[in-house]
Phi, psi and omega in degrees: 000342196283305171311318152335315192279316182309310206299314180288308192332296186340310199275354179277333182309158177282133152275167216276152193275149182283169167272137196271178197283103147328138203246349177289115161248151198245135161262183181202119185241352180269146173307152192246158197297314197263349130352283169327300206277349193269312203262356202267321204300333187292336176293313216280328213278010154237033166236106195005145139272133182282198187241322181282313178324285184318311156286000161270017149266136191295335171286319181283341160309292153305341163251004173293291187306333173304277182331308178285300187307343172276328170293350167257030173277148172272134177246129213249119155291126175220157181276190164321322179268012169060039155252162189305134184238092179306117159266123180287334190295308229257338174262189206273100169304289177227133178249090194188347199218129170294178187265340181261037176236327192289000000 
């Protein structure tokens, strides 16, 4: 019962007094930063990215490295019963040679 009684005390409370209106006003006369970065992005936007820039940013570094650990994984065909399926696509022409140069 003690939790019943805390609930009306609850609803008995007075509510909270409003706040009054700010009396501040702010002006603003400098340009904002993404004004800036917005009228700036069109000189930039056709200009190459290198392979070393790009990889010096770390997500992209990392998801490049993600991508490559997964592409040396082998890849296997199998049927319904999940046994091993010899695929010509999937194998090895010459293995001295990637496949997509044979």
């Amino acid at each position: 019962m003690g939790w019943l009684r805390t609930l009306l005390r609850w609803s008995e409370a007075p509510g909270s007094p409003s706040a009054p209106e700010p009396s501040v006003t702010f002006s603003h006369d400098l340009p904002t930063p993404v004004d800036t970065l917005v009228s700036g992005a069109s000189k930039f936007s056709n200009t190459p990215v290198t392979r070393a820039l790009a990889l010096s940013v770390p997500a992209v570094l990392r998801g490049r490295n993600l991508l490559c650990s997964i592409a040396t994984l082998p890849l296997v065909t199998r049927d319904k019963d999940r046994m091993l399926v010899r695929s010509p696509l999937l194998e090895q022409i010459d293995p001295n040679v990637a496949n997509v140069v044979t």
